[in-house]
C-alpha positions in Angstrom: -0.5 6.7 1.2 -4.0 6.9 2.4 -4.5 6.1 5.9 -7.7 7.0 7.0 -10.0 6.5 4.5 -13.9 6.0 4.9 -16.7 5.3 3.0 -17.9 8.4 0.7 -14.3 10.3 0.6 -13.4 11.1 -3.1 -10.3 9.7 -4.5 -7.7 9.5 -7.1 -6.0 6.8 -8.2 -2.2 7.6 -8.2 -1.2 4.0 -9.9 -2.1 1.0 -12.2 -4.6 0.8 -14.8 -7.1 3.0 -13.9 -4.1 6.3 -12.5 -6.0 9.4 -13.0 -9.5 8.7 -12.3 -11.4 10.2 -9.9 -14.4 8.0 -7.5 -16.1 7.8 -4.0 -15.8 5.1 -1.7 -18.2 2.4 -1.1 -16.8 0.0 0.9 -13.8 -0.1 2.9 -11.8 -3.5 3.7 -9.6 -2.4 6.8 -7.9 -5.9 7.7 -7.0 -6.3 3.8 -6.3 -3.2 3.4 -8.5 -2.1 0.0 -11.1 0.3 -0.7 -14.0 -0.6 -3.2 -14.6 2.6 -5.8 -17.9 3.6 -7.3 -18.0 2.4 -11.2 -14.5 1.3 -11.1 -12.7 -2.3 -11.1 -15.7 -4.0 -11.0 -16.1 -7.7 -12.6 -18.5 -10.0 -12.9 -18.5 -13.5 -11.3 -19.7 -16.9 -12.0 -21.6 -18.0 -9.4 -22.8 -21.5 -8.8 -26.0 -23.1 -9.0 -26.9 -23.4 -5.0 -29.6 -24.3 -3.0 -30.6 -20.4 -2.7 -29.7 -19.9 -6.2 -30.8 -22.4 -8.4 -30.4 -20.8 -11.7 -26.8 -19.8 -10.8 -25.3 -17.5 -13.6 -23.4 -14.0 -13.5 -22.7 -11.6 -10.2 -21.0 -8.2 -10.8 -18.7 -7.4 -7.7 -16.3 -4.5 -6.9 -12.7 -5.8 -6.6 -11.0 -3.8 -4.3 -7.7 -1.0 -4.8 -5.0 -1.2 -2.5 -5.1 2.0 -0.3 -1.4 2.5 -1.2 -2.5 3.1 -4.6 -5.1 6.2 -4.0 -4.7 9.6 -2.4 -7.3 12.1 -1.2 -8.5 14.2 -3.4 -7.7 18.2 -3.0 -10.7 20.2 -2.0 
């Protein structure tokens, strides 16, 4: 498992869905204990019409991988 992960290391992904890919890091969610992958997992989100948002409509976030699921990639 990955322990000390940070925000630009390259990765693989070692399990689920996506096992074999290669991506960087851009965010990094310690207490929960997932990393965010660049043009990987990501999903959009329906977002309510708000005050600040009055239109509402479609958000695309990054759902996060479980660190126990990616390994540092060999240099």
């Amino acid at each position: 498992m990955a322990k000390c992960l940070k925000v630009g290391d390259r990765v693989k992904v070692i399990a689920g869905d996506l096992k074999g890919q290669v991506a960087s890091i851009v965010k990094v969610d310690k207490k929960a204990g997932k990393a965010m992958l660049k043009d990987l997992n990501i999903r959009e989100r329906h977002v309510r019409a708000t005050q600040y948002n009055p239109k509402g409509g479609k958000k695309t976030i990054h759902v996060g991988i479980d660190f126990s699921n990616l390994k540092e990639e060999d240099k």
